[in-house]
Chimera marker file (.cmm) of the C-alpha trace (Angstrom):
<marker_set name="trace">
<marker id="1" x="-1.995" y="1.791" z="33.744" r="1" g="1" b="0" radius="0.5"/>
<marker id="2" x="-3.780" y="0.658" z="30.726" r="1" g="1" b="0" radius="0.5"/>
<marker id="3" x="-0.918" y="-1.595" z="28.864" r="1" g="1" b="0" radius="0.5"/>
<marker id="4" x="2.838" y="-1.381" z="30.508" r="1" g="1" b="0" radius="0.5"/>
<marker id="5" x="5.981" y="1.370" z="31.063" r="1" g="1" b="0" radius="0.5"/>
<marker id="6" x="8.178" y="2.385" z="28.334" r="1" g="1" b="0" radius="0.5"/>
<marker id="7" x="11.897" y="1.394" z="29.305" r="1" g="1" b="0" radius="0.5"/>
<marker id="8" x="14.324" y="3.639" z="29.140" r="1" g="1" b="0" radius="0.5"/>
<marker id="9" x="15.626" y="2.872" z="25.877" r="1" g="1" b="0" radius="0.5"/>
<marker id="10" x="12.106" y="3.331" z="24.149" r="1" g="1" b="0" radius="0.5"/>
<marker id="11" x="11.563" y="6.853" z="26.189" r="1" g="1" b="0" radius="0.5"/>
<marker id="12" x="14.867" y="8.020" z="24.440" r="1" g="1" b="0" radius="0.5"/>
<marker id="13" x="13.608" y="6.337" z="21.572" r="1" g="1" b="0" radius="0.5"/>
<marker id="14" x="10.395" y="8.858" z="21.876" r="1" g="1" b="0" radius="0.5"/>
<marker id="15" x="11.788" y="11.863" z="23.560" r="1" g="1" b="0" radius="0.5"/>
<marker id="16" x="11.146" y="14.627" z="21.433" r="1" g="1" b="0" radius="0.5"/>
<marker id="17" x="7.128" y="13.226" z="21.322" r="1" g="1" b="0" radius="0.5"/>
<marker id="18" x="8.008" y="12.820" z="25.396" r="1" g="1" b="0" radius="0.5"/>
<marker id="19" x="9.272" y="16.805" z="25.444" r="1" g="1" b="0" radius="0.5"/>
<marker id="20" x="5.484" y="17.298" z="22.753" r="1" g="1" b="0" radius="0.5"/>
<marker id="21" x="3.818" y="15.740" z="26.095" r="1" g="1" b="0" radius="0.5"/>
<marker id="22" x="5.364" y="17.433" z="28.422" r="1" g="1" b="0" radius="0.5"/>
<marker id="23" x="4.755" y="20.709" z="26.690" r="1" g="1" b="0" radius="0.5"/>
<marker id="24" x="1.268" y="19.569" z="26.201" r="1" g="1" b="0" radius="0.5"/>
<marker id="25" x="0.941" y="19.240" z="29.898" r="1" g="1" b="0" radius="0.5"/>
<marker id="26" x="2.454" y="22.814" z="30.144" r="1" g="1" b="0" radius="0.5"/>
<marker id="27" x="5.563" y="21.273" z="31.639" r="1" g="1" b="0" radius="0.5"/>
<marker id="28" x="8.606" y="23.188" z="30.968" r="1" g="1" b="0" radius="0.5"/>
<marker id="29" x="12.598" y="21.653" z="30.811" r="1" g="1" b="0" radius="0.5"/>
<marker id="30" x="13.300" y="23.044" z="33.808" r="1" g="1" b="0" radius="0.5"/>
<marker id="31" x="9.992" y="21.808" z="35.779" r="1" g="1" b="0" radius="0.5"/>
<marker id="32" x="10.901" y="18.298" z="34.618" r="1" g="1" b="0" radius="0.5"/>
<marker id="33" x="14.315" y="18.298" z="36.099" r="1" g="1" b="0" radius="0.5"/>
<marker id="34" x="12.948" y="19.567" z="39.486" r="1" g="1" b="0" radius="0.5"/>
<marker id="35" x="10.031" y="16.788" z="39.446" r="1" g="1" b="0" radius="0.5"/>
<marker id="36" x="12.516" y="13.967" z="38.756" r="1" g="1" b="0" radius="0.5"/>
<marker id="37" x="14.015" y="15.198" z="42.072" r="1" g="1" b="0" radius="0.5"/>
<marker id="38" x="11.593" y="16.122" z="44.356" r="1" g="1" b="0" radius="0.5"/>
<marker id="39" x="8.098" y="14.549" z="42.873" r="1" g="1" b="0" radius="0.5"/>
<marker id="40" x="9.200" y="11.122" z="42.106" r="1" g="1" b="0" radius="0.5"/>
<marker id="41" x="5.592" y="9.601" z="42.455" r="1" g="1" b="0" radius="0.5"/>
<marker id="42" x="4.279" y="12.624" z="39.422" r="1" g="1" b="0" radius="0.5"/>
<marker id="43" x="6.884" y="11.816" z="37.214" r="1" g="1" b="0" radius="0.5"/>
<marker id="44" x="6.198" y="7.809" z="37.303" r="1" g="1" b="0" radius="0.5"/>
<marker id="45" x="2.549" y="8.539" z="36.638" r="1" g="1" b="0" radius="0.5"/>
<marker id="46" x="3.612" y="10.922" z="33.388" r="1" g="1" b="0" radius="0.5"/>
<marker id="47" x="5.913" y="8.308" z="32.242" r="1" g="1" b="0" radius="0.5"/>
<marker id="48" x="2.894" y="5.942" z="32.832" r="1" g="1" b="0" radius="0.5"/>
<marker id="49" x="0.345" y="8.056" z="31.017" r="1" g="1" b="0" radius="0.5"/>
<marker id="50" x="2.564" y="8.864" z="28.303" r="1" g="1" b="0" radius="0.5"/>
<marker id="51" x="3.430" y="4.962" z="28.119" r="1" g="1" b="0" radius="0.5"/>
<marker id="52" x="-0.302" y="4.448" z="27.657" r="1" g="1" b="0" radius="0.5"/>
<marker id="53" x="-0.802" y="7.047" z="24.599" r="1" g="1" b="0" radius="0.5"/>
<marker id="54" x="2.560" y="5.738" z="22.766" r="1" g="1" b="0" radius="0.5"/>
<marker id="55" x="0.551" y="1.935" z="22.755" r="1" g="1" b="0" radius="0.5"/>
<marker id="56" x="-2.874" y="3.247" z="21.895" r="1" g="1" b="0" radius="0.5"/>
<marker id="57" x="-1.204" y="5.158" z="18.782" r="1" g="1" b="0" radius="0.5"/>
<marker id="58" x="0.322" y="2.499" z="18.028" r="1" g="1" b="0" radius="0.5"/>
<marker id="59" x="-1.715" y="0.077" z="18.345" r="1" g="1" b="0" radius="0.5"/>
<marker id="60" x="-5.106" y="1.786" z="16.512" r="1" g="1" b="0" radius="0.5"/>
<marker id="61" x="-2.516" y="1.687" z="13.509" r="1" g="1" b="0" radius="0.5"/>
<marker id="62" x="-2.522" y="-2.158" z="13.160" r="1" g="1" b="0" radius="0.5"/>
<marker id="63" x="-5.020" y="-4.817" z="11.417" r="1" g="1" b="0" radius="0.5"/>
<marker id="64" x="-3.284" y="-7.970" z="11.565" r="1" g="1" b="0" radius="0.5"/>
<marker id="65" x="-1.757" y="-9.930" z="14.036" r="1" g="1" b="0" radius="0.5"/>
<marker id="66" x="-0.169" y="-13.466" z="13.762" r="1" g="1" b="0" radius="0.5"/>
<marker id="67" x="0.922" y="-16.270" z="15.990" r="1" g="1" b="0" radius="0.5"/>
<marker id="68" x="3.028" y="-19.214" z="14.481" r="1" g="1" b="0" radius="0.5"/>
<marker id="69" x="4.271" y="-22.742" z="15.747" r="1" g="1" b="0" radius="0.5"/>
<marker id="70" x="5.439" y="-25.659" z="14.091" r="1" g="1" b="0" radius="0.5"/>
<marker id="71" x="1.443" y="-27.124" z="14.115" r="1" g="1" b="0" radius="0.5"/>
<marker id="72" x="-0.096" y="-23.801" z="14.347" r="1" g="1" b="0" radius="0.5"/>
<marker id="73" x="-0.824" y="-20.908" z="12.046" r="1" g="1" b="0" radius="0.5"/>
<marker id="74" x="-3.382" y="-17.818" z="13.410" r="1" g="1" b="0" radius="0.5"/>
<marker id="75" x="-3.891" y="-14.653" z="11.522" r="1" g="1" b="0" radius="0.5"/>
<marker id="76" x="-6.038" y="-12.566" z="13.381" r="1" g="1" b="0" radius="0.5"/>
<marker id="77" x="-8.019" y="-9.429" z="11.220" r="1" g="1" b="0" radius="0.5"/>
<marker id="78" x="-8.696" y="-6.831" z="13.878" r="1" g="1" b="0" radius="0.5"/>
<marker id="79" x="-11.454" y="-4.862" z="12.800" r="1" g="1" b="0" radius="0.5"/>
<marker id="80" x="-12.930" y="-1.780" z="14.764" r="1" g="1" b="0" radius="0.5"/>
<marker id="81" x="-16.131" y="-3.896" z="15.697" r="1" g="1" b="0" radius="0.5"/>
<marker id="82" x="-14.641" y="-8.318" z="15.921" r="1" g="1" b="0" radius="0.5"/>
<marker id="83" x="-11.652" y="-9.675" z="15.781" r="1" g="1" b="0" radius="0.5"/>
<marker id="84" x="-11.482" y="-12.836" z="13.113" r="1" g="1" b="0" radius="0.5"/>
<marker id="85" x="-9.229" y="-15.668" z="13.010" r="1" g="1" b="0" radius="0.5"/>
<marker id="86" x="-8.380" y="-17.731" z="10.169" r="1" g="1" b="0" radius="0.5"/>
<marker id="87" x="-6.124" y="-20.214" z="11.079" r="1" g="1" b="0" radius="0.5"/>
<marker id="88" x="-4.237" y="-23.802" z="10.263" r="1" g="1" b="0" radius="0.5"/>
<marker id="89" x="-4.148" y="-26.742" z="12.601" r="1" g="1" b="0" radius="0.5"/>
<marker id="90" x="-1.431" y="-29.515" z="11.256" r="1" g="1" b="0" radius="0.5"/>
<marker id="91" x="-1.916" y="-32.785" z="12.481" r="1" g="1" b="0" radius="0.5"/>
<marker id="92" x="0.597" y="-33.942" z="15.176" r="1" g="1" b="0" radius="0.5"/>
<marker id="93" x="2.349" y="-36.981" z="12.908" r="1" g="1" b="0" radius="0.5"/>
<marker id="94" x="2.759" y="-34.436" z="9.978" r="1" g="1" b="0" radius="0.5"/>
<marker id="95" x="6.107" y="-33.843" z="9.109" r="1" g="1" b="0" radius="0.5"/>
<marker id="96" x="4.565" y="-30.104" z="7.406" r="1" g="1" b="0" radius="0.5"/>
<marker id="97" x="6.230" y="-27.582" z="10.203" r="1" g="1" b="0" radius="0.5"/>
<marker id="98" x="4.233" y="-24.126" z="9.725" r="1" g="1" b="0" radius="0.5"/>
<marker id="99" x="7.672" y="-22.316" z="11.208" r="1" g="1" b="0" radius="0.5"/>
<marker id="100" x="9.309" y="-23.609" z="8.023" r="1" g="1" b="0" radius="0.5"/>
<marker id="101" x="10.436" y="-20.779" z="5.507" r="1" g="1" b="0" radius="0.5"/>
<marker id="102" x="7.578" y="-20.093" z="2.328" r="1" g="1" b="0" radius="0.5"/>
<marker id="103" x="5.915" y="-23.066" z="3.638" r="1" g="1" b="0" radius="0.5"/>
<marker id="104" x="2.621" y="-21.757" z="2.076" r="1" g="1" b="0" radius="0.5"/>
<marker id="105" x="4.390" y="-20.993" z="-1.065" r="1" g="1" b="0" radius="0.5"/>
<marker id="106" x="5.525" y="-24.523" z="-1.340" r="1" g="1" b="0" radius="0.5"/>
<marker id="107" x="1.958" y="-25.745" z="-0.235" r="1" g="1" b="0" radius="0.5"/>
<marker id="108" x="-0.296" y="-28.679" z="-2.765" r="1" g="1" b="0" radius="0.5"/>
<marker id="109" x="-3.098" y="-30.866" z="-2.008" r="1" g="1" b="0" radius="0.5"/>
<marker id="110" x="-0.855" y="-33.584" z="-0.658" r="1" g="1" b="0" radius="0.5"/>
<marker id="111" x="-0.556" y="-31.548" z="2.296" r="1" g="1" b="0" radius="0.5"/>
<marker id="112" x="-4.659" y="-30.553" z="3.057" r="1" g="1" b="0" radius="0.5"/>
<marker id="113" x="-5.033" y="-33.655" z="4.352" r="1" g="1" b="0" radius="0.5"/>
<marker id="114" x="-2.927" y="-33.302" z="7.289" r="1" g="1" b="0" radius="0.5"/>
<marker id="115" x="-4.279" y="-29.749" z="8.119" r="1" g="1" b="0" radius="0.5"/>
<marker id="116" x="-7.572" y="-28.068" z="9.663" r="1" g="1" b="0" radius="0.5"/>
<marker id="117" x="-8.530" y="-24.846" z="8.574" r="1" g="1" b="0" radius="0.5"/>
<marker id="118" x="-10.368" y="-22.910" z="11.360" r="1" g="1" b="0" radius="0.5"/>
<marker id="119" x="-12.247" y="-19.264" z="11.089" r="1" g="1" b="0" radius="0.5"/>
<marker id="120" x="-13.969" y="-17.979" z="13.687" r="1" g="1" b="0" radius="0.5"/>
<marker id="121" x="-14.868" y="-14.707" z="14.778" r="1" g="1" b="0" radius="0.5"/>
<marker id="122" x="-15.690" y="-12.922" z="17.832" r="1" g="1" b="0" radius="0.5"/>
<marker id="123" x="-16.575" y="-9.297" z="18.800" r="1" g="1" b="0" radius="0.5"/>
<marker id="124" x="-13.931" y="-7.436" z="21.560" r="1" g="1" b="0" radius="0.5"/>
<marker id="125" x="-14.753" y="-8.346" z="25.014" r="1" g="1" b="0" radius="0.5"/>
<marker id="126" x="-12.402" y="-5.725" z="26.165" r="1" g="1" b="0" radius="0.5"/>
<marker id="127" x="-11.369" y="-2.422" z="24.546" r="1" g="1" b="0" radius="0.5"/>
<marker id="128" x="-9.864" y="-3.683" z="20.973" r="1" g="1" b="0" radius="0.5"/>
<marker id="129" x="-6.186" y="-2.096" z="21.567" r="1" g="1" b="0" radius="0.5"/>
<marker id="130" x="-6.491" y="-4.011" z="24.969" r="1" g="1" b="0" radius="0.5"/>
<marker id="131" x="-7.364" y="-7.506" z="23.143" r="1" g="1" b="0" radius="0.5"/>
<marker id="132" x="-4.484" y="-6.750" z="20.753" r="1" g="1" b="0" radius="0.5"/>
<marker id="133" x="-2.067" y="-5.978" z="23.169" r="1" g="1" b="0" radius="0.5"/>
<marker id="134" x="-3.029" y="-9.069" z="25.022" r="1" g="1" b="0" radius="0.5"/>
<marker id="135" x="-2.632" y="-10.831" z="21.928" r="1" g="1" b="0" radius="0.5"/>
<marker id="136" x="1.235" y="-9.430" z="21.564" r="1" g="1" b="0" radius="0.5"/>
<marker id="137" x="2.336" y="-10.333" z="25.419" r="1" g="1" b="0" radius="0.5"/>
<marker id="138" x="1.327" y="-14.067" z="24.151" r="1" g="1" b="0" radius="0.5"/>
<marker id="139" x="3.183" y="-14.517" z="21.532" r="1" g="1" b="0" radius="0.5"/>
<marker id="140" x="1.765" y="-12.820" z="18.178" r="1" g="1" b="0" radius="0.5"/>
<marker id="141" x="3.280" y="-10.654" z="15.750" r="1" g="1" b="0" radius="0.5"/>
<marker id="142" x="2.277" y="-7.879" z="14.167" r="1" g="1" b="0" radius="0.5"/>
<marker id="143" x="1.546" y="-8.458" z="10.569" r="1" g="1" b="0" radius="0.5"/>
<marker id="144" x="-0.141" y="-7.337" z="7.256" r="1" g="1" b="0" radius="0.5"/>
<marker id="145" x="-2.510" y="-7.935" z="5.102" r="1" g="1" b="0" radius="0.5"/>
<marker id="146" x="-0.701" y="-10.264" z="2.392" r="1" g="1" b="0" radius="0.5"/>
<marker id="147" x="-0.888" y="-13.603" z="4.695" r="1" g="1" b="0" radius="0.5"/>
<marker id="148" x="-4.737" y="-13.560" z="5.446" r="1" g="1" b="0" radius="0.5"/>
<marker id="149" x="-5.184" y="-13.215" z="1.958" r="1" g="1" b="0" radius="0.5"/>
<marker id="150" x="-2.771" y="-15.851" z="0.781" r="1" g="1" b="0" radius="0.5"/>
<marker id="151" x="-4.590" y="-18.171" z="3.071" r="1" g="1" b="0" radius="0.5"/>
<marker id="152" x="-8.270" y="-16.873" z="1.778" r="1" g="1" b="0" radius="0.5"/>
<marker id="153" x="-7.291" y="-17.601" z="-1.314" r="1" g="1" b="0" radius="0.5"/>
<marker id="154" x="-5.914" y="-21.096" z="-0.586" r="1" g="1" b="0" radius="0.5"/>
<marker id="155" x="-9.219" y="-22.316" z="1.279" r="1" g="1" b="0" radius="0.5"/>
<link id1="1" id2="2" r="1" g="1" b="0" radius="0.2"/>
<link id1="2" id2="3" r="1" g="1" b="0" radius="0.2"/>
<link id1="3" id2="4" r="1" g="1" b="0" radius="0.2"/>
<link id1="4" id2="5" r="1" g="1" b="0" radius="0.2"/>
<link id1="5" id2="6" r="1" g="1" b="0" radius="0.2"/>
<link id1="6" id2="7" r="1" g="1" b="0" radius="0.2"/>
<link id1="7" id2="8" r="1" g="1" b="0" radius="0.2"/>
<link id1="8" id2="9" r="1" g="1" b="0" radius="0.2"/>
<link id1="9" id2="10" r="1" g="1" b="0" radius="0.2"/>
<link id1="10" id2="11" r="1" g="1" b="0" radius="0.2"/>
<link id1="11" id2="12" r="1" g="1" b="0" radius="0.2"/>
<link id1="12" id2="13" r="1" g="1" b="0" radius="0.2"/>
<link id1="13" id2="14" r="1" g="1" b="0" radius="0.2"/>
<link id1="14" id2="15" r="1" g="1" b="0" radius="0.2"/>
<link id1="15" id2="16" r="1" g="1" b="0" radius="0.2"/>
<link id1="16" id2="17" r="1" g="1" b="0" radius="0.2"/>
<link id1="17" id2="18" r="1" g="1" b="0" radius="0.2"/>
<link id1="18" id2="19" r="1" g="1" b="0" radius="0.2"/>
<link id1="19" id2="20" r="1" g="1" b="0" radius="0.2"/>
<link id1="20" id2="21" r="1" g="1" b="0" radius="0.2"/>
<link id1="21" id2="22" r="1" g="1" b="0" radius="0.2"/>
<link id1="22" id2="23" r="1" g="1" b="0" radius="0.2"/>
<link id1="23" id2="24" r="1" g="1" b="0" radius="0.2"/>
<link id1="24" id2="25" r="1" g="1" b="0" radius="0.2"/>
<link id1="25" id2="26" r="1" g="1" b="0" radius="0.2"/>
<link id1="26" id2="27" r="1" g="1" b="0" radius="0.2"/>
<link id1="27" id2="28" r="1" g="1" b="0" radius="0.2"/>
<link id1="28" id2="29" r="1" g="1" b="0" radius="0.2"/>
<link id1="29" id2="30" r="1" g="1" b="0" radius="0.2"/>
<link id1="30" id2="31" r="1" g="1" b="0" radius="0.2"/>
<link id1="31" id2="32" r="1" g="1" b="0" radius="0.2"/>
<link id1="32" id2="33" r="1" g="1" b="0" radius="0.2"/>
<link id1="33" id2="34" r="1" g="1" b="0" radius="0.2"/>
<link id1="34" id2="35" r="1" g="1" b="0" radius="0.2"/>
<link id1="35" id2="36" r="1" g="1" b="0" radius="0.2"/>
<link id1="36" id2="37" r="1" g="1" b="0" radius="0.2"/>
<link id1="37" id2="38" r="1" g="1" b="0" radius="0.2"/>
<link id1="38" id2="39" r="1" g="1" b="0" radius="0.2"/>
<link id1="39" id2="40" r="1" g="1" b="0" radius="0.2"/>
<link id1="40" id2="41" r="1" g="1" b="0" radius="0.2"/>
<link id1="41" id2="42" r="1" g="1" b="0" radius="0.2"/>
<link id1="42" id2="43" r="1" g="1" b="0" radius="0.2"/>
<link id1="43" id2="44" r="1" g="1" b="0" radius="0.2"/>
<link id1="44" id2="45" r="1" g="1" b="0" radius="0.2"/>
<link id1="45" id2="46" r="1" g="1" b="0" radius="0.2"/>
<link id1="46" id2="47" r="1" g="1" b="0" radius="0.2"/>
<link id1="47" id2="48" r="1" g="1" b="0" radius="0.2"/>
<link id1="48" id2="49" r="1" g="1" b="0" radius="0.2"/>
<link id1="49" id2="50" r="1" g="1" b="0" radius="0.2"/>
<link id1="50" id2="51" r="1" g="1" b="0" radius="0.2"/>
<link id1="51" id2="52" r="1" g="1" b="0" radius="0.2"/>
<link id1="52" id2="53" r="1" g="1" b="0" radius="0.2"/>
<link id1="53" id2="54" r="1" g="1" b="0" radius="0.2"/>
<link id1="54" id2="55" r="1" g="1" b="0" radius="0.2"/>
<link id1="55" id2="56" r="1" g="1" b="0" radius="0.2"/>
<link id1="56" id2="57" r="1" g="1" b="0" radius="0.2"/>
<link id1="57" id2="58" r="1" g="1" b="0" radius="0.2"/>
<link id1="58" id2="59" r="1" g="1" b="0" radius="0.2"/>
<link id1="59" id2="60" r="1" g="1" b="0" radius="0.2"/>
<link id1="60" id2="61" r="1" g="1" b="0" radius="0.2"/>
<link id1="61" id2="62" r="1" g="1" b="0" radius="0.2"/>
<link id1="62" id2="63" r="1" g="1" b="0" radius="0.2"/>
<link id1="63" id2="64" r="1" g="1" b="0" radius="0.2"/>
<link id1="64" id2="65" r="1" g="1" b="0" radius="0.2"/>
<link id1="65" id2="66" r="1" g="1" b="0" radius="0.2"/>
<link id1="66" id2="67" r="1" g="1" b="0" radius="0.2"/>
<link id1="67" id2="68" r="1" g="1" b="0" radius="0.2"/>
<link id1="68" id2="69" r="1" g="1" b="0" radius="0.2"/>
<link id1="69" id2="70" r="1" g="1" b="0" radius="0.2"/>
<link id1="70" id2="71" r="1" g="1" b="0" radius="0.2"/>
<link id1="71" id2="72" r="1" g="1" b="0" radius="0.2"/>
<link id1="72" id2="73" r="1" g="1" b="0" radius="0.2"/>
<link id1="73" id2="74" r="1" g="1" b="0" radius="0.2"/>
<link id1="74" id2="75" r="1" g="1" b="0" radius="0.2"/>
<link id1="75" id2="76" r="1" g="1" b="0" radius="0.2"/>
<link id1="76" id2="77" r="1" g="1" b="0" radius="0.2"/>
<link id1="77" id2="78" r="1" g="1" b="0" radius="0.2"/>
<link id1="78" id2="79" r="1" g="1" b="0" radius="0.2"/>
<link id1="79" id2="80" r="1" g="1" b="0" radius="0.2"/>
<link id1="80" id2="81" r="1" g="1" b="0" radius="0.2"/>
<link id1="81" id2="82" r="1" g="1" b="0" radius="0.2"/>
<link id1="82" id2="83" r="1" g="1" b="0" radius="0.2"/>
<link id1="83" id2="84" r="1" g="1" b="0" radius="0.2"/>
<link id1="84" id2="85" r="1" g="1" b="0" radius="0.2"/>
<link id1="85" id2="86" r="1" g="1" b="0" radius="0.2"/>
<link id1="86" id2="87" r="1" g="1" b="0" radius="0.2"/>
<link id1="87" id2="88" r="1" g="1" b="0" radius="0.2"/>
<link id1="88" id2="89" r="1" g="1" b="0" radius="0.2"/>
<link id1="89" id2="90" r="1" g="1" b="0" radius="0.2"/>
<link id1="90" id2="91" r="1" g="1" b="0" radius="0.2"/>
<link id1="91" id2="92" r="1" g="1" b="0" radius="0.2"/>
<link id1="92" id2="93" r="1" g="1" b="0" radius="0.2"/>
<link id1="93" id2="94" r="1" g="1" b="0" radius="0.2"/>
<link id1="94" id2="95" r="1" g="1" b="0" radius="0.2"/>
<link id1="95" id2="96" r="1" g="1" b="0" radius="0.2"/>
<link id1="96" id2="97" r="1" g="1" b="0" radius="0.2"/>
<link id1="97" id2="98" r="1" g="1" b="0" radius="0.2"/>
<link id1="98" id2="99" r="1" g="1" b="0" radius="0.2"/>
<link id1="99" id2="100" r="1" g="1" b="0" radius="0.2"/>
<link id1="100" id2="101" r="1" g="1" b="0" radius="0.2"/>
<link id1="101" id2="102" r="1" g="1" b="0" radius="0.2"/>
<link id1="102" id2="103" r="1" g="1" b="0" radius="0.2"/>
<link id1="103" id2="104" r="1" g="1" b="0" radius="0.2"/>
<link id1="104" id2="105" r="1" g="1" b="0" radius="0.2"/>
<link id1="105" id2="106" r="1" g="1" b="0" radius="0.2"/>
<link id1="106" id2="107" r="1" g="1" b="0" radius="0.2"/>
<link id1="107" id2="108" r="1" g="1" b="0" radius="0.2"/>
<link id1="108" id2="109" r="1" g="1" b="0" radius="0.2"/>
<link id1="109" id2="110" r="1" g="1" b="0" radius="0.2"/>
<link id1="110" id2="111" r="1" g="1" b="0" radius="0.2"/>
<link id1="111" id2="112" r="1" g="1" b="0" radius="0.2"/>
<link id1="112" id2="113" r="1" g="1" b="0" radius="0.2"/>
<link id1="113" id2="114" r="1" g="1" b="0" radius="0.2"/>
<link id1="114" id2="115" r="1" g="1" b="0" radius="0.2"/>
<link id1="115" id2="116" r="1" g="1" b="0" radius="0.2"/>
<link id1="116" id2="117" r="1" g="1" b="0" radius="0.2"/>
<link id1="117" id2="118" r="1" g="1" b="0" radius="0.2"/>
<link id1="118" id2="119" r="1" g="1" b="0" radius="0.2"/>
<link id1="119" id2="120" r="1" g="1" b="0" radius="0.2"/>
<link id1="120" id2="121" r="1" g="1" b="0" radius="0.2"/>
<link id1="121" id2="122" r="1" g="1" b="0" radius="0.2"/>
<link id1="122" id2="123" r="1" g="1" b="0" radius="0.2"/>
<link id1="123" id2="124" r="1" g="1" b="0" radius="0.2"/>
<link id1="124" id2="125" r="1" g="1" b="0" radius="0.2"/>
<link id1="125" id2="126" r="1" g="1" b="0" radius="0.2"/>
<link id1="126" id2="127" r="1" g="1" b="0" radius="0.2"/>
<link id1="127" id2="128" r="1" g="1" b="0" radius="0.2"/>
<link id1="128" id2="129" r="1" g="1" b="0" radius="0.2"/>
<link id1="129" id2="130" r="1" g="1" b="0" radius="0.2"/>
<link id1="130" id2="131" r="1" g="1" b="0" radius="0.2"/>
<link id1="131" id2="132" r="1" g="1" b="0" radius="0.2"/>
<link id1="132" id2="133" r="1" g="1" b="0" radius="0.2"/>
<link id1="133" id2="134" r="1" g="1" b="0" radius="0.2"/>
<link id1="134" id2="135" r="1" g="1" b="0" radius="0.2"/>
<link id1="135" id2="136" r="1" g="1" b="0" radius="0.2"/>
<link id1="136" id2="137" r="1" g="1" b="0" radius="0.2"/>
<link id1="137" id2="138" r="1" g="1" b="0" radius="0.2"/>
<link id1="138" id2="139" r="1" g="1" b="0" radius="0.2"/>
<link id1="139" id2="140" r="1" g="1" b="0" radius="0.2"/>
<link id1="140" id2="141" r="1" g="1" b="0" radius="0.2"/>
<link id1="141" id2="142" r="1" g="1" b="0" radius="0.2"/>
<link id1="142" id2="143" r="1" g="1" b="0" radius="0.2"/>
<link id1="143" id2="144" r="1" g="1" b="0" radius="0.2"/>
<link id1="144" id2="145" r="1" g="1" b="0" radius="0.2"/>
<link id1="145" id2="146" r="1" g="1" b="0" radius="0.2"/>
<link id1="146" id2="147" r="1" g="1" b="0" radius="0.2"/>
<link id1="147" id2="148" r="1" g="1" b="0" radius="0.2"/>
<link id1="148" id2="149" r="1" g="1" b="0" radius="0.2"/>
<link id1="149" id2="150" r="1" g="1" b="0" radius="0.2"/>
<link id1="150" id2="151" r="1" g="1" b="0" radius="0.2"/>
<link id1="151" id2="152" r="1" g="1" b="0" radius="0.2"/>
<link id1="152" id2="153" r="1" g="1" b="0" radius="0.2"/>
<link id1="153" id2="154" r="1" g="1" b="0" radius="0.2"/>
<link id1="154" id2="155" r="1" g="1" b="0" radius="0.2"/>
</marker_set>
């Protein structure tokens, strides 16, 4: 398995693209029912493939990711070929907290000297969706396009 299961919730969530899968597969209703009871094993591995596609779909779709603390901003740009970070460091005795609502928006030159700006990039080392979904399990959020360029635009 290439990312993790669906739980139940999110398979009812997806069933009629679960039934499209199935059908896909040239499983019928009825040849679902009698798998669930007598081929266990089969019907974990569907789940599992199925699991896998949802994620890659889903996960081709998005561009930015980003990971916030009180000291830390990252906004990752996941291209098809690198994945690049622009990011804030605050220094420990700041009071500026980076969790704090429109804290950009509310942002002047008093504050730059208390902050690092970092950008870096690197190319995949893994498959991109892989990196990404990595990136998720630790923490990050999916985002847009509007932050990265809000902080582009302030450095």
């Amino acid at each position: 398995m290439k990312y993790k299961r669906l739980r139940s919730e999110e398979l009812q969530a997806l069933e009629k693209e679960f039934v499209n899968f199935l059908a896909s597969a040239q499983i019928t209703g009825p040849d679902w029912e009698k798998m669930k009871e007598q081929e266990l094993d089969k019907v974990n591995e569907l789940i599992e493939v199925f699991s896998d596609v949802v994620y890659d779909k889903v996960l081709r779709k998005i561009k930015f990711l980003e990971f916030r603390d009180a000291k830390t901003l990252n906004i990752f740009n996941c291209t098809e070929e690198k994945i690049k970070l622009l990011g804030l460091r605050v220094n420990e005795n700041s009071p500026l907290d980076l969790t704090a609502p429109d804290v950009l928006s509310k942002w002047n030159e008093s504050n730059s000297g208390n902050v690092t700006v970092v950008r870096t990039e690197k190319s995949y080392i893994k498959d991109r969706e892989l990196e990404m979904f990595e990136l998720l399990q630790n923490g990050c959020l999916i985002s847009d396009d509007r932050l990265y360029n809000l902080l582009i635009g302030m450095i």
